[in-house]
Structures are given as C-alpha cells and as structure tokens.
C-alpha positions in Angstrom: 0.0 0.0 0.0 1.5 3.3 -0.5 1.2 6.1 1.6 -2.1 7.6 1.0 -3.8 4.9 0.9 -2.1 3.8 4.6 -2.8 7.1 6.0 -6.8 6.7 4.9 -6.5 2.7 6.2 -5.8 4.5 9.8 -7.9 7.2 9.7 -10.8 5.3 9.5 -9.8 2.1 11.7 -7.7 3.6 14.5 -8.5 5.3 17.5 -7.6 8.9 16.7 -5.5 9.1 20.3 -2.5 11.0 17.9 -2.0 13.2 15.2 1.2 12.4 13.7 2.9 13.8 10.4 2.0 12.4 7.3 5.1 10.2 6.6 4.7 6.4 6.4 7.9 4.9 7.8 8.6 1.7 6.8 12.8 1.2 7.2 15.5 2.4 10.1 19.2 2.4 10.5 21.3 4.7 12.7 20.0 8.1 12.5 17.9 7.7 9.3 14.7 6.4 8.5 12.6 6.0 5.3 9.1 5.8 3.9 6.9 3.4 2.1 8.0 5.4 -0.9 11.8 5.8 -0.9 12.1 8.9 1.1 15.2 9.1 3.7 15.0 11.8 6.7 17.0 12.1 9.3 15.3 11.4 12.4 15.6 14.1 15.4 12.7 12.7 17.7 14.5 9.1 18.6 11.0 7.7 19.2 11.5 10.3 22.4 14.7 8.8 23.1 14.1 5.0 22.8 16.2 4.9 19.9 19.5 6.7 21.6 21.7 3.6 20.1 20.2 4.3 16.8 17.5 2.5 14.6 18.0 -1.5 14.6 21.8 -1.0 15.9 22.8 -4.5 14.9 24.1 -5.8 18.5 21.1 -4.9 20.0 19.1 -7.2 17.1 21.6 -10.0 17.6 20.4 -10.4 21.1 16.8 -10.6 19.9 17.2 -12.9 17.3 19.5 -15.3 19.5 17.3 -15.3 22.4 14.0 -15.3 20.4 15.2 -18.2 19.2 15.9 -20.0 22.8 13.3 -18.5 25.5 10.7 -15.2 25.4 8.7 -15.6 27.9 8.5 -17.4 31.9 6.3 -14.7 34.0 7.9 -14.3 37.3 5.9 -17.5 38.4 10.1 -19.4 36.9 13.1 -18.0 37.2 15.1 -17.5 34.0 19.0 -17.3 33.3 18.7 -13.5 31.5 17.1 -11.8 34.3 19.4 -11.7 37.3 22.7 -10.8 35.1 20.7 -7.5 33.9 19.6 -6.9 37.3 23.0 -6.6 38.6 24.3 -4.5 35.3 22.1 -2.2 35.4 22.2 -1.8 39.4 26.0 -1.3 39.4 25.8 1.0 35.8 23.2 3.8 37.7 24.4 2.8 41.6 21.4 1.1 43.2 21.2 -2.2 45.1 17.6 -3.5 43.5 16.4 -3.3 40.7 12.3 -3.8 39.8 11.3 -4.7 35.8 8.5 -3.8 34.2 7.8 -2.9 30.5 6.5 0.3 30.0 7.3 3.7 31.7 4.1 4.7 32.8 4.1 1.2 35.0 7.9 2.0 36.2 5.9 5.4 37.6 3.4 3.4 38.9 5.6 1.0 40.6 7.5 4.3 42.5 4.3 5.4 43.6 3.6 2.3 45.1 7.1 2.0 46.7 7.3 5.4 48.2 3.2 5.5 49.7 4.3 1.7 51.0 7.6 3.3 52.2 6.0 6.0 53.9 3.3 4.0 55.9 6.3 1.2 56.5 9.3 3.0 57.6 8.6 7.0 57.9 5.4 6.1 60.0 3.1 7.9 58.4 -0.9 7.2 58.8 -2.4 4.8 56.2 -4.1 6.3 53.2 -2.5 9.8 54.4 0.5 9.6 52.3 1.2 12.5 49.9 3.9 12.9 46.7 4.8 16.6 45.6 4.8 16.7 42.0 5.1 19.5 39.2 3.6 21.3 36.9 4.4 20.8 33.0 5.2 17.1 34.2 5.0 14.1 32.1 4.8 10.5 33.8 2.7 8.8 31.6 -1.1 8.0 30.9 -2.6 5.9 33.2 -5.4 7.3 35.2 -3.6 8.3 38.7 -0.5 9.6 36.9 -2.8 12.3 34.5 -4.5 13.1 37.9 -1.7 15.2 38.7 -0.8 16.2 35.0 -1.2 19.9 34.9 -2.4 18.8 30.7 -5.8 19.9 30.3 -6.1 17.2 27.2 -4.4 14.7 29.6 -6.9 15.4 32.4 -10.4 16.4 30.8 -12.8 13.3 31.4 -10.9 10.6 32.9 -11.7 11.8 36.8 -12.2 11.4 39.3 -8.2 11.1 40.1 -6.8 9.5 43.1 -6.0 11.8 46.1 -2.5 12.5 47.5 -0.3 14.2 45.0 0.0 18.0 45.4 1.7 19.9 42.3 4.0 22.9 42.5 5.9 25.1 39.9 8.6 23.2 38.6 11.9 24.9 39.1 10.2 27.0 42.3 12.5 25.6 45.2 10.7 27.7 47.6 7.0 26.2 46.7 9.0 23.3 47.9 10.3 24.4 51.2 7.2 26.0 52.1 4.9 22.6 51.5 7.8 20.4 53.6 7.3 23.6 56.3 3.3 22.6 56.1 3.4 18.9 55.4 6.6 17.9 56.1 5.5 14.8 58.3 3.1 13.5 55.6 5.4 13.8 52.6 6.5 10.0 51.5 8.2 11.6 48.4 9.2 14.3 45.5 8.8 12.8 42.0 10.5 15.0 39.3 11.8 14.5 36.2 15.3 16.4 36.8 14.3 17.7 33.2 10.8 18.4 31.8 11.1 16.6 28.1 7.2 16.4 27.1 6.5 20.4 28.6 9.7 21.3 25.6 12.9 20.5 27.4 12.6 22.5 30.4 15.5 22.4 33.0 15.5 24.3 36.5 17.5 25.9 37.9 20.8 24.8 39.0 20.1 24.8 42.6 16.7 22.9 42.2 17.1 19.4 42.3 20.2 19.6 45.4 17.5 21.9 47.1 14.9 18.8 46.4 17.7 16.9 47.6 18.6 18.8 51.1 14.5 19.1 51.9 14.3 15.3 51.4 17.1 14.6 54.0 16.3 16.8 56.4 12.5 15.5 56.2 13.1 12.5 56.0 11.5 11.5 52.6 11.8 9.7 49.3 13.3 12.0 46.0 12.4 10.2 43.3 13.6 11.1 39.6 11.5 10.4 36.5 14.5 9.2 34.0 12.6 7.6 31.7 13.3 10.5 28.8 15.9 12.2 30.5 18.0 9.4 31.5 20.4 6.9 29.3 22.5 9.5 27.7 20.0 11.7 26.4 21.1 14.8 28.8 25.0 13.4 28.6 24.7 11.4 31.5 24.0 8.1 32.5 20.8 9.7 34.5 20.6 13.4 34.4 20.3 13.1 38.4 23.8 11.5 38.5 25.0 13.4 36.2 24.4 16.8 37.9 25.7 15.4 41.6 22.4 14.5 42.7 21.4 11.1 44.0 18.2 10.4 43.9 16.5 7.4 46.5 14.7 5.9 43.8 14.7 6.5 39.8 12.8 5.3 36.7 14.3 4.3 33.2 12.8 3.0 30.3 12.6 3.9 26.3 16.6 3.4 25.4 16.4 0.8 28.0 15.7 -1.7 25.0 17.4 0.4 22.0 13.7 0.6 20.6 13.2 -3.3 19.6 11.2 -3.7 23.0 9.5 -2.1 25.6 11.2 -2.6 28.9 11.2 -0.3 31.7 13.2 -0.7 35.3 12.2 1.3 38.8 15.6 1.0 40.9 16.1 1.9 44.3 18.2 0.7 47.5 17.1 -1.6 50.0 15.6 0.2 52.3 12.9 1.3 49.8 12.5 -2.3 47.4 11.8 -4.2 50.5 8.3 -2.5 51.2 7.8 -5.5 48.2 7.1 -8.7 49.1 5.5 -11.7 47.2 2.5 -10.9 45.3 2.8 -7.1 46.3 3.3 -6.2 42.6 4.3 -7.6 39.8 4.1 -8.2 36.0 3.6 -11.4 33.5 6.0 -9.9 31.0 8.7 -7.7 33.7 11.8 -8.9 34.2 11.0 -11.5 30.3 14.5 -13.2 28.6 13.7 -11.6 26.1 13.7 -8.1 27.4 16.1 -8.9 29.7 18.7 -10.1 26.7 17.9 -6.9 24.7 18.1 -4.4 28.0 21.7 -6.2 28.5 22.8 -5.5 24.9 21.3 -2.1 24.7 23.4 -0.6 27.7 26.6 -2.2 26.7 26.1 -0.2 23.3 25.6 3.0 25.6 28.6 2.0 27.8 31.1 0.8 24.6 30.3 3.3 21.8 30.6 6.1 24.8 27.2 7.1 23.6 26.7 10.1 26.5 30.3 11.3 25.6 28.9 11.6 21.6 25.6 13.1 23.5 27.6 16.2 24.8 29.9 16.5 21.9 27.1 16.7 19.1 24.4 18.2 21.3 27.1 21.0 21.7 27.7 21.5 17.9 23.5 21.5 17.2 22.9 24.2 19.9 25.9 26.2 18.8 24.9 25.5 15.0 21.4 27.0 16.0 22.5 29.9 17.8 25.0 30.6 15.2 21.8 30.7 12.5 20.8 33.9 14.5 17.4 33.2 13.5 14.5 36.2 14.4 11.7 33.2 14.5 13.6 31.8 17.5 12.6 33.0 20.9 14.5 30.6 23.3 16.9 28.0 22.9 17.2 24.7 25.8 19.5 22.5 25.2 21.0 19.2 27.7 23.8 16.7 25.9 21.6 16.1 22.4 18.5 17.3 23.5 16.8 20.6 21.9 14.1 22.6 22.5 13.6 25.4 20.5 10.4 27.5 21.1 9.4 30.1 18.4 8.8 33.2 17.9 4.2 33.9 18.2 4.9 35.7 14.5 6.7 32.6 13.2 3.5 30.6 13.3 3.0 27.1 15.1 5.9 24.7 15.8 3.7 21.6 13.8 4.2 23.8 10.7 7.7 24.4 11.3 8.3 20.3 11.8 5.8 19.4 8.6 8.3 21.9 7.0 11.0 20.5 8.3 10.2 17.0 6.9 9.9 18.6 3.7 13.5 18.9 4.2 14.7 15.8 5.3 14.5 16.1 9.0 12.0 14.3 11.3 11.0 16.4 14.7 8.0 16.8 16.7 6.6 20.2 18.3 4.9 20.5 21.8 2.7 23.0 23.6 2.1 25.2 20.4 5.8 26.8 19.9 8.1 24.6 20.4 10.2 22.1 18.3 12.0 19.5 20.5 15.2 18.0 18.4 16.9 14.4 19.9 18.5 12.8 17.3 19.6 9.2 17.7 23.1 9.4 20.2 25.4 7.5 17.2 24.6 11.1 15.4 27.9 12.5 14.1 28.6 16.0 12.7 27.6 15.2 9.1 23.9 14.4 10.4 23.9 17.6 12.9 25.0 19.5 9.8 22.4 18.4 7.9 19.7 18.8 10.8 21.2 22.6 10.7 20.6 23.2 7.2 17.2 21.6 7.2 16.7 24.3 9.9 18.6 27.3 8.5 15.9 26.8 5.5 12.8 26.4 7.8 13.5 29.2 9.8 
C-alpha cells in the first residue's frame, strides 16, 4: 500500500489518540529512517529517546534474534537465566542495590508510587491512606489514570476523573513552593517525583540549585526523591541519569525507552534496599517484567551506551546542534534549551506554530515533533555525528 492509501487505512480504523505527520515509515538504521515510498529523513525525535543507540543498531538485534530463538517468555511465576545478570548491570551502571522490571514507563511510575506511599506507611510512620507525593507542573509521567490526575495537561486530564487523592503539584523549578509545602506537610510527605528535566512540557530544565534543594529538603524531612528518568536518563542529557550526572542522588529512579534500543519495551524502577523491601511476594508484579527476552535486549542495549561512549557523543554533538542554532541567528527563534543532544527550540508567536515548522522540516529531510504550540524538540539518535547535525542545521537554517 503506498502512503495515502495507509494514511486513509488509519484514519478510518484507529482510534484517533495521535495526530502524527503524514510520513509512512517503513525502514530504520542509525539516524535515518525512510518511507513506504523511498524517502530518507533524518530522524531528530528518537522515538523520544528510545532509539538513543540508533535504529536496529545490529548488537542490540543480535540479542533478539538469539534469544527469540531460545526462551521469550517465563512470567515471574520461573526464574530464567537473563534476568538476574541484567539486574546486577544495570544496578552497578546507575548505583542502586535493587532493581524492579516492568515494560512500560508509565508502570515503572506506577511502581515508585507504590514504593514510596508503602515506604512511607512502613518506615517514615506515616498514617495509612495519608501519604502524599509533591509533583510539578508541565510534568510528564505517563497516561494511566492516577499519573494524569496530577498532570497539569488539560487534554491529559479532561474526562478521565475522578483522580486519586495524594499528589500535590508545585511550579517546577520554584525551590521555595517546595520548602514552604515540607514547612506545612513535612510529616506526611513520602516523596518528590520530578523528572530532573521536563522533556514532554519542551525540554525545560531548572535551575541549577533545584534538584540539590529537592535533595537537602528530602534529607532533612526524612523522605523519598524520586527522579522520572525515563526521557531524560540513558545519555539523552549526557549522563547516564541526568540526576547522577548533575551530583544529585536520587532514593529511587525510573528508566525505560533506550532501555531496549527501541526493539522492545522494557522499563526498570531502581532503588536501595531500604525502599524495594516494602515488596514482598505478590505485592506487585508483572507477567512480561523482568522476560528473557527483554532482559537479553536491556543487557545488549546498555553495553552499546557504555562501549560506543554514547553520553560522551551526546555532549559533543548536542554541543555543535545548539551552537549551530545559535549561530543561525534566527528572528523566528525566541528561546533555545538545550541538555547533551536534547533541543528545544520555542518560536517566535509571529513565526506561526511549531507543527508547521516540523511538517516543513520533513519537507526537508529532517523528522521532529513540536509541543505546547511553539516549540520544536530535536533528539537525534546518540550515534549522530557532525555530518547528520550538519544536515539537521541546514534543514533548519531553510525552515526558519
């Protein structure tokens, strides 16, 4: 079928839950994709970072085809030789003792949830079904009905209450909306969950003293800080976690996306042992988390982060992209963010809507995806090297 004819197939028999571009993608390798017809574009969306080792990187497909062919699938009801020797990689890779599997992020959120309300009744002695988690607004954790609850999203919220009680939200990046609700509530809090950079709200960061604020308040309240990682984390910011990376240490964190390389979706929530024992048998779980298959794939995708350096080439060619699009001294461009190879670029209100800017932009060759109205986020694949940046910047300098 070619590509009109695809697009109409979906229009009329899939739930309309997404508007995506008009391109038809139908082949991947490193940094480039191309349609049902022939078309190659550079891709600078990553699948929001679950491609950081690049489109069907071959190790990565080795392991799925060799253990496709031996074992998939257990549950947790067996054991199974894959899972334990990823559990201890990726413990001793990010520096915690326990590691929890599930498969997609939204359930790794869900699983910190549960750990740090459990945590809080368990060791911090607060009163059952009193437990609260501070949040912020312009977060992203997922979809699931608890997690949009406290999504300040309208289109994530509107007609999917009523929410579940205990999360209060507060500007992201305000360090004293923090301090004031530990001064109010301190004895209540189980935990802070923050993504340590806002990808979905158009690559926000905070300021620098934020997240070791977070991480002071936490100590001296005796709570849980918890760091969404899931977009952030795995090279994307230049860091193994963007927590880590900055000299914070979080109790708990979440990973997923480049946790698989983009063949499979596996998703980890890690934590010491103080806060994974609050799970016992049959306290939560998952038929597919912690699969040989995933597991084999998970181990394969970080040693292609670890070997090819990938948060080194992160820094290095998200330095030359925001450089290149400062250098373009564009009028349409209003703001530049940028963390390792991770853009957002917000727009100008006279340059019109960051959609058109990215259907423009795949006129060109390049693949990106706006957010919030203005802004176009750019996250090439982390095995991008100058020729592809170059070309990302001249797709740009023409767009803009």
């Amino acid at each position: 079928m070619d590509a009109r004819s695809l697009i109409e197939l979906e229009s009329r028999r899939a739930a309309r839950n997404y508007a995506p571009l008009d391109v038809v993608l139908a082949k991947g390798e490193g940094c480039w994709v191309e349609d049902v017809e022939g078309r190659r574009y550079l891709d600078c969306l990553s699948a929001y970072g679950a491609v950081n080792q690049g489109h069907c990187h071959p190790r990565i497909l080795k392991a799925l085809v060799e253990q496709a062919s031996r074992l998939t699938l257990t549950s947790r009801a067996f054991r199974n030789d894959r899972f334990a020797p990823l559990c201890r990689k990726l413990g001793d890779l990010l520096g915690f003792d326990r590691v929890l599997l599930m498969n997609t992020g939204a359930e790794a959120v869900e699983t910190a949830i549960k750990a740090a309300r459990k945590w809080g009744y368990t060791k911090k002695g607060i009163p059952e079904g009193r437990a609260e988690i501070l949040v912020f607004e312009g977060n992203f954790h997922g979809r699931t009905t608890t997690i949009v609850g406290f999504s300040s999203d309208p289109e994530s919220r509107e007609g999917f209450g009523p929410f579940a009680p205990g999360f209060t939200a507060l500007p992201f990046g305000d360090l004293e909306a923090v301090e004031a609700a530990f001064a109010a509530r301190g004895p209540g809090i189980a935990a802070v969950l923050v993504e340590p950079i806002q990808g979905e709200a158009g690559v926000i960061l905070p300021p620098d003293d934020f997240l070791p604020g977070i991480r002071a308040l936490c100590d001296t309240h005796r709570a849980l800080l918890i760091c969404d990682e899931i977009q952030s984390g795995l090279g994307r910011a230049g860091s193994m976690a963007a927590s880590l990376g900055s000299g914070v240490r979080p109790d708990a964190l979440t990973i997923g996306k480049a946790l698989s390389g983009g063949f499979y979706p596996v998703s980890a929530f890690l934590a010491d042992e103080e806060v994974m024992e609050v799970f016992g048998p049959g306290t939560h779980g998952s038929t597919y988390g912690g699969n040989p298959l995933a597991s084999a794939i998970a181990e394969a995708a970080l040693d292609v982060l670890v070997d090819e350096d990938l948060c080194g080439n992160s820094r290095a060619m998200g330095a030359q992209l925001h450089e290149g699009i400062l250098a373009l001294r564009s009028p349409k461009v209003a703001e530049i963010r940028a963390a390792g190879l991770w853009i957002g670029l917000d727009l100008e209100p006279s340059a019109g809507t960051a959609r058109a800017a990215c259907e423009e932009l795949a006129r060109h060759g390049v693949l990106a995806k706006d957010t919030h109205g203005r802004t176009i986020r750019l996250a090439p694949p982390l095995v991008a090297g100058p020729e592809e940046i170059d070309f990302a910047l001249s797709a740009l300098s023409k767009v803009l």
